[in-house]
Structure formats: structure tokens, C-alpha cells
Backbone as JSON, one array per atom type, in Angstrom:
{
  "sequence": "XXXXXXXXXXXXXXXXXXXXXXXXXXXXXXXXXXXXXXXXXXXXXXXXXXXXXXXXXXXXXXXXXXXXXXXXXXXXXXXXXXXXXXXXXXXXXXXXXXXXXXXXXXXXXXXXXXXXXXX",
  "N": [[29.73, -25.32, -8.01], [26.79, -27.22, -6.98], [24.25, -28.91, -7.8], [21.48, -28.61, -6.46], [22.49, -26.4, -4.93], [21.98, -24.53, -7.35], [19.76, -24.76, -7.91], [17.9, -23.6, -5.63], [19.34, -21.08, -5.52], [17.81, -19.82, -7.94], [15.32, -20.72, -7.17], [14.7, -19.06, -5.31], [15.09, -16.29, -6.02], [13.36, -15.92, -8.39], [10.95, -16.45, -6.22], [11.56, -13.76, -4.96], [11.6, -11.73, -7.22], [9.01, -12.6, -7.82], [7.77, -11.29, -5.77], [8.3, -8.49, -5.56], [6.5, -7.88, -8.2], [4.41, -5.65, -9.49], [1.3, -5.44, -8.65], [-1.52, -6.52, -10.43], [-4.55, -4.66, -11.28], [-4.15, -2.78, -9.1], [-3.18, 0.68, -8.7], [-0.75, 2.83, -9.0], [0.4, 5.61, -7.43], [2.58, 8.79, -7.83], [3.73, 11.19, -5.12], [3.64, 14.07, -5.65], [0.99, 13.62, -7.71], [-0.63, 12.46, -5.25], [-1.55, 15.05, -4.26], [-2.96, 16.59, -6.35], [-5.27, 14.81, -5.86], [-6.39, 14.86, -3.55], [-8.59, 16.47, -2.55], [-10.81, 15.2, -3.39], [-13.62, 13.7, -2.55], [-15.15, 11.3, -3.16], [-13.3, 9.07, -2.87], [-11.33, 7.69, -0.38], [-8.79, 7.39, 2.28], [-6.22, 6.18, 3.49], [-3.44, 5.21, 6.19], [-1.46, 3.56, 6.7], [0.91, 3.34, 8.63], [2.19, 3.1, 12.04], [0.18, 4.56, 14.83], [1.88, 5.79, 16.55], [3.7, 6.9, 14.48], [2.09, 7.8, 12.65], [0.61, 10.16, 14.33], [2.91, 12.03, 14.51], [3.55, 12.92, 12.05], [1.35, 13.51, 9.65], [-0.92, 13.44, 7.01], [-3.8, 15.89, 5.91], [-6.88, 14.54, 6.52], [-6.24, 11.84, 5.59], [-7.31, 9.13, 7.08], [-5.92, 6.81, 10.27], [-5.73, 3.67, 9.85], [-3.42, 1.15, 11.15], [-1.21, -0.73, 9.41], [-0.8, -3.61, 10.51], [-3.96, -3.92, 11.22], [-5.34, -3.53, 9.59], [-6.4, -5.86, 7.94], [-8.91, -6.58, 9.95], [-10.37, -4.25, 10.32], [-11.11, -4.0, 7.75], [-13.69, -3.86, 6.88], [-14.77, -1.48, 8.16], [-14.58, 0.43, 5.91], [-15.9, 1.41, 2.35], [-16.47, -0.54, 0.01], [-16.7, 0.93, -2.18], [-15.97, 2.6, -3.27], [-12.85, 4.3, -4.08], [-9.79, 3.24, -2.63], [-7.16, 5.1, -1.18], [-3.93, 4.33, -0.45], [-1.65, 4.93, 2.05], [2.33, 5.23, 3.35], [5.15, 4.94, 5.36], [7.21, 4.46, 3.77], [6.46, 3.35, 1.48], [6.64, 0.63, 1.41], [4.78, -0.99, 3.34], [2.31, 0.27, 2.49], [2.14, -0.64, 0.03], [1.74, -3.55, 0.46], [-0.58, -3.35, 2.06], [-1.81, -2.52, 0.12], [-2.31, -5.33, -1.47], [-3.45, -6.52, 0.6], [-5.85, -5.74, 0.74], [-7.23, -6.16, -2.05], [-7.15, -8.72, -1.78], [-8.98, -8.96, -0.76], [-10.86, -8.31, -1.97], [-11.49, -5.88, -2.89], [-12.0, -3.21, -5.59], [-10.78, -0.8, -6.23], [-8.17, 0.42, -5.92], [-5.08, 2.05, -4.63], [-2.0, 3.11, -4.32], [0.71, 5.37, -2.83], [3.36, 5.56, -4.03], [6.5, 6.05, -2.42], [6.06, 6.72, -0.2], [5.02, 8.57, 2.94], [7.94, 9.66, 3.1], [8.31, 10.65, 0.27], [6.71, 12.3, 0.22], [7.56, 15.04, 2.03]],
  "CA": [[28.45, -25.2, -7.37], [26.14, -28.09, -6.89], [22.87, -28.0, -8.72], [20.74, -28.13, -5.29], [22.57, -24.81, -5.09], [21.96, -23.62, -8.28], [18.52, -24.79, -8.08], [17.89, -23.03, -4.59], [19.45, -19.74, -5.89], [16.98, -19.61, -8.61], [13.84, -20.28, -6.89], [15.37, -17.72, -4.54], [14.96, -15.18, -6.91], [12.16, -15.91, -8.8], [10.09, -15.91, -5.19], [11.87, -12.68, -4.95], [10.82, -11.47, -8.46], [7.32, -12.45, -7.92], [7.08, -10.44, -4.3], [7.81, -7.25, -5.88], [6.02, -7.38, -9.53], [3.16, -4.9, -9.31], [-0.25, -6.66, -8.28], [-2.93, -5.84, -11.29], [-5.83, -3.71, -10.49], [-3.42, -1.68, -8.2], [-2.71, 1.91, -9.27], [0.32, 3.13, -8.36], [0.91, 7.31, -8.16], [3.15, 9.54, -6.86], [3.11, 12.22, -4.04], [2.8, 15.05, -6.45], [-0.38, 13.42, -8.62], [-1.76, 12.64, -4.63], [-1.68, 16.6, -4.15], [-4.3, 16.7, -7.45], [-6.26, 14.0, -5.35], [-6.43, 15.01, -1.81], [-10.16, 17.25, -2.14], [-11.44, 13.99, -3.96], [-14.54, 12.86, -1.47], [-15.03, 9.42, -3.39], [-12.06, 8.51, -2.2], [-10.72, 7.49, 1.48], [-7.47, 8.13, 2.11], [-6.05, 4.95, 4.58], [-2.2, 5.95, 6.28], [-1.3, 2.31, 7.23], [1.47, 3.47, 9.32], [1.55, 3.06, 13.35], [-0.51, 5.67, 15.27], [2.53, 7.21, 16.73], [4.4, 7.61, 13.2], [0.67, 8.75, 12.36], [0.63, 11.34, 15.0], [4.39, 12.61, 14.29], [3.62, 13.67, 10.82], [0.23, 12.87, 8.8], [-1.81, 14.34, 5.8], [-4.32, 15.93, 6.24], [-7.58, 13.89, 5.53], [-6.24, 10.28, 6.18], [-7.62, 8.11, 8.15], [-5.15, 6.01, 10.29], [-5.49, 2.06, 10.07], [-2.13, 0.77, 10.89], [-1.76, -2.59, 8.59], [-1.54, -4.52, 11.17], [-5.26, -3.79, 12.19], [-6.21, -3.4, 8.35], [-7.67, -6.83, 7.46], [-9.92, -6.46, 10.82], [-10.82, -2.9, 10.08], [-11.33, -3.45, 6.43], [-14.82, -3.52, 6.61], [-15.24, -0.45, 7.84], [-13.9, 0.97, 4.63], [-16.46, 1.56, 1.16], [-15.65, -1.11, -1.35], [-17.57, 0.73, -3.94], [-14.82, 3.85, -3.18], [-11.18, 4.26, -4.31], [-9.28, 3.35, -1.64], [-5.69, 5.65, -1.35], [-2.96, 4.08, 0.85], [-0.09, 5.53, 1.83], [2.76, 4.74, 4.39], [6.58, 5.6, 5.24], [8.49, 4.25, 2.26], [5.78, 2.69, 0.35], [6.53, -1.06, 1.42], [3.81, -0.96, 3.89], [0.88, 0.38, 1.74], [1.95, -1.74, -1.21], [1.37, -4.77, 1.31], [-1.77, -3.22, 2.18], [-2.92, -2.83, -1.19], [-2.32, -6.42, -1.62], [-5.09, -7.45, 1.23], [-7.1, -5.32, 0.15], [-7.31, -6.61, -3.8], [-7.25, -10.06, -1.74], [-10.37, -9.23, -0.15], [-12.24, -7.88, -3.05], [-11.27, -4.16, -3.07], [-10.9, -3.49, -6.87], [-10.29, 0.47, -6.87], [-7.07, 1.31, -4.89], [-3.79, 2.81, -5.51], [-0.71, 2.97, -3.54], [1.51, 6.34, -2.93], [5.16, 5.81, -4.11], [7.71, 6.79, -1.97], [5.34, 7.69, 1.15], [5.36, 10.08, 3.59], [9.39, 10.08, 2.51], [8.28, 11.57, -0.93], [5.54, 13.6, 0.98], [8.05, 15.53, 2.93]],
  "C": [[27.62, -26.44, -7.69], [24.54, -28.12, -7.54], [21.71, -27.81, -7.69], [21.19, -26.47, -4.82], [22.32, -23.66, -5.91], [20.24, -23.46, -8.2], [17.65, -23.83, -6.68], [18.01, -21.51, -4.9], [18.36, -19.26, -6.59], [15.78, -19.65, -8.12], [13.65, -19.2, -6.27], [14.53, -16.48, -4.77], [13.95, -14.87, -7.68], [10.78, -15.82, -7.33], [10.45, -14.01, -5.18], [11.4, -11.41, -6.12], [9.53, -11.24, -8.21], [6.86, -11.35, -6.36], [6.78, -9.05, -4.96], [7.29, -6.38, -7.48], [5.06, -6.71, -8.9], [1.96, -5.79, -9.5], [-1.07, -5.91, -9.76], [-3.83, -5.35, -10.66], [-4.88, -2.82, -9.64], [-2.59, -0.43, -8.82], [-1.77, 2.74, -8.48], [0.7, 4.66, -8.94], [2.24, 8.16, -7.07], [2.72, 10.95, -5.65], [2.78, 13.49, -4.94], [1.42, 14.79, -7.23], [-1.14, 13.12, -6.72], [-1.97, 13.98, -4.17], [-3.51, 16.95, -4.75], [-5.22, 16.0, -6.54], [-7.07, 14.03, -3.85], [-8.3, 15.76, -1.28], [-11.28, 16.15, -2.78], [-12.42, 13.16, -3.01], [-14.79, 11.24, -1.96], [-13.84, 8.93, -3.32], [-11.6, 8.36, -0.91], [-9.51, 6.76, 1.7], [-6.76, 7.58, 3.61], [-4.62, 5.59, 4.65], [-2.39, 4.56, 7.19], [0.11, 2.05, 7.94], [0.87, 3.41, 11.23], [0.96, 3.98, 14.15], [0.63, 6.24, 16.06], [3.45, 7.44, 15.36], [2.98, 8.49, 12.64], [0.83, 10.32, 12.65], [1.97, 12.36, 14.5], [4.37, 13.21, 13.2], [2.16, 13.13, 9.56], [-0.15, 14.18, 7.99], [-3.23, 14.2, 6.34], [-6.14, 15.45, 5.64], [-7.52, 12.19, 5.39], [-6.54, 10.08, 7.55], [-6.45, 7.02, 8.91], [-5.52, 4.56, 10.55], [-4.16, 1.49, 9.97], [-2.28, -0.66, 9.83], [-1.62, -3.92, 9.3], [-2.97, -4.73, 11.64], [-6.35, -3.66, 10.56], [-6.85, -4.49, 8.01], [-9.07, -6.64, 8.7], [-10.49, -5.36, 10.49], [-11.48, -2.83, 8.27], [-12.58, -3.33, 5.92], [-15.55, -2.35, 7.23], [-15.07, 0.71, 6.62], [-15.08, 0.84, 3.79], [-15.67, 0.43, 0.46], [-15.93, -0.56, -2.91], [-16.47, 2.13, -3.99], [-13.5, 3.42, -3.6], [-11.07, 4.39, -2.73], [-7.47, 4.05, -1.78], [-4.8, 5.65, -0.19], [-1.19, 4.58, 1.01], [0.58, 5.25, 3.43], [3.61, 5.7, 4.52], [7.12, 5.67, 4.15], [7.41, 3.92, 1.1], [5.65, 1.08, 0.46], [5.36, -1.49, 2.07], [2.02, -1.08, 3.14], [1.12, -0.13, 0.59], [1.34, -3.31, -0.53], [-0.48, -4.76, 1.71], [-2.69, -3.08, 1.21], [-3.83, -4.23, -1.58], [-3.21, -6.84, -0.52], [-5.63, -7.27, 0.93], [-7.88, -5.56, -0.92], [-7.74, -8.19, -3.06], [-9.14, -10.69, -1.06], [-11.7, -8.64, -0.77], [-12.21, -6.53, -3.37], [-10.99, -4.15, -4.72], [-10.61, -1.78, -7.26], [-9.53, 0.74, -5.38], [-5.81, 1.66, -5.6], [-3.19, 3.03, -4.59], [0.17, 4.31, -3.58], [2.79, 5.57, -2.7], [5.69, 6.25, -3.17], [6.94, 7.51, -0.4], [5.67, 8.33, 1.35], [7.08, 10.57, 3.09], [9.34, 10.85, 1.75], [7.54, 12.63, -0.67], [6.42, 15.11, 1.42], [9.63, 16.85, 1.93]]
}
């Protein structure tokens, strides 16, 4: 192996590494602890899936902003509120955490295993 290859592999991986370390400030729970959380009014409760996966199966109590439409939309949102995002798998509303922290949000939290673990 050539060291442009070796060196290539490695940044590789380390980009890869850094995508999916956990962001700071971002609180990460599962679907059973958002059960405990769901009658929680200081909180608003984002489902950053597309409005027909929305429609097809949602909780009740989220709001839908798909994440494509979330940086435009994000000011209708509370910044002084927990924000609680949840998707399909979880890749989605971890992504959306991450604008949100980028745009000054500093109380949110991410559901594990979305609607998947929901279900």
C-alpha cells in the first residue's frame, strides 16, 4: 500500500469518527424515558420526518418540521424551551439537533432509535 493510500484511509476514518461522536450540549434519551416526557409543556416536541411518514404514524403532541424545512422554520420554535427531536431511525433528528446547537439552541435532546424504537 502506498502511503497516499494509507494516508487517505486514515483521514477517511477520522472524518468518519468525527461525524458520529455525540455533539456536546445534546441530550440523548431513549423512547421509554420520552414516554416520562411527553405531558412536559416546556418542551416542544419537533418530528423532523417528511409529512407523509408524519401522517403514517406520529406521536401524539409533535409538531412536524421535516429537516429539510428546519433551519427556515427554526425560528418559529422557543429557544428558551427544550427542544425534543425525534425521527425514523434517529439519523435525521441527530442531524437536526446539530443545526439547531449551530444556531444557538442550547436545550435539546435527540430520541434514540426513533419512531423504530417508538413502535
Amino acid at each position: 500500500m502506498s502511503i497516499e493510500t494509507i494516508v487517505i484511509i486514515v483521514l477517511l476514518a477520522a472524518f468518519i469518527i468525527w461525524r458520529l461522536r455525540p455533539v456536546k450540549g445534546i441530550r440523548n434519551i431513549t423512547t421509554a424515558q420520552l414516554k416520562n416526557e411527553l405531558k412536559d409543556r416546556n418542551k416542544q416536541f419537533i418530528d423532523v420526518r417528511t409529512p407523509g411518514e408524519f401522517r403514517g404514524n406520529s406521536i401524539r403532541g409533535f409538531k412536524n418540521i421535516p429537516l429539510n424545512q428546519l433551519s427556515a422554520k427554526a425560528a418559529s420554535l422557543s429557544m428558551d424551551k427544550e427542544v425534543v427531536l425525534i425521527c425514523q431511525s434517529g439519523m435525521r433528528s441527530s442531524q437536526a439537533s446539530r443545526i439547531l446547537k449551530k444556531m444557538g439552541f442550547q436545550k435539546i435532546t435527540n430520541v434514540k432509535g426513533g419512531m423504530n424504537a417508538w413502535i
